[in-house]
N, C-alpha and C positions, 0 to 999 in steps of 0.2 A: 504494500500500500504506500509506502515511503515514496519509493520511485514515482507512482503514476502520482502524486501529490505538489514533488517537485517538476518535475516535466507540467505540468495544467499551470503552474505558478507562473514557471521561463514561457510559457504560451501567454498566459493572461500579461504577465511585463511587455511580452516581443508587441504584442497586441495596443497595448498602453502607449508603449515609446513611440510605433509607428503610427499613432492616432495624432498623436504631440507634436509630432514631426513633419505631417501632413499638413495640420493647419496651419504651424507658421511659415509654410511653401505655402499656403492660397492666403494668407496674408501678405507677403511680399508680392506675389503674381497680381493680386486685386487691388491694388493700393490708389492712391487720385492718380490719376491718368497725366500727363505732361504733354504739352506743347500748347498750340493754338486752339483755341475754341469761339467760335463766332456763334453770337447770339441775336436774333432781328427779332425783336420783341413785336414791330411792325408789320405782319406779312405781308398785307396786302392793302390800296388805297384808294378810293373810286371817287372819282372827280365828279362826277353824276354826265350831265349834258355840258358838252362845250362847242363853245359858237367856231366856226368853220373859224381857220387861220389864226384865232386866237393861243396865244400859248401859255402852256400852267407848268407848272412845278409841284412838286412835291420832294420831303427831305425826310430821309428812311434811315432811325438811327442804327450803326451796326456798333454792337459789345464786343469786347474779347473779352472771354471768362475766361482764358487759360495763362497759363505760368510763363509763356513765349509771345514775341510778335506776331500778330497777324499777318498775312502777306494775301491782298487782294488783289489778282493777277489780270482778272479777267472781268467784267460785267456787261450782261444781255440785258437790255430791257425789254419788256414782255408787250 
């Protein structure tokens, strides 16, 4: 009975350590995220009716949430 007592012991420890060990690998894997993150709190903006050849504007804040420079390379308007 000794034997099967300690073996179930070094199984439930192997079991334990590898549990402990696992989470602090998916806390270092999941941690805040880095670089740039753009936020348009704005999506979208409707002018309603506008008279022929008249021209509007409109002005569309963009955030950075993230830890890095934004870099805006390109923009379509729709």
């Amino acid at each position: 009975m000794r034997v099967n007592e300690e073996l179930f012991m070094k199984r439930v420890f192997t079991q334990v350590l590898l549990c402990v060990l696992l989470s602090f690998c998916s806390f270092s894997v999941a941690g805040t995220p880095s670089g740039p993150s753009m936020v348009i709190p704005e999506k979208s903006f409707n002018f309603q009716e506008v008279e022929e050849g008249k021209v509007v504007e409109h002005v569309f804040r963009v955030l950075n949430r993230g830890d890095e420079p934004l870099e805006i390379k390109d923009v379509n308007p729709g």
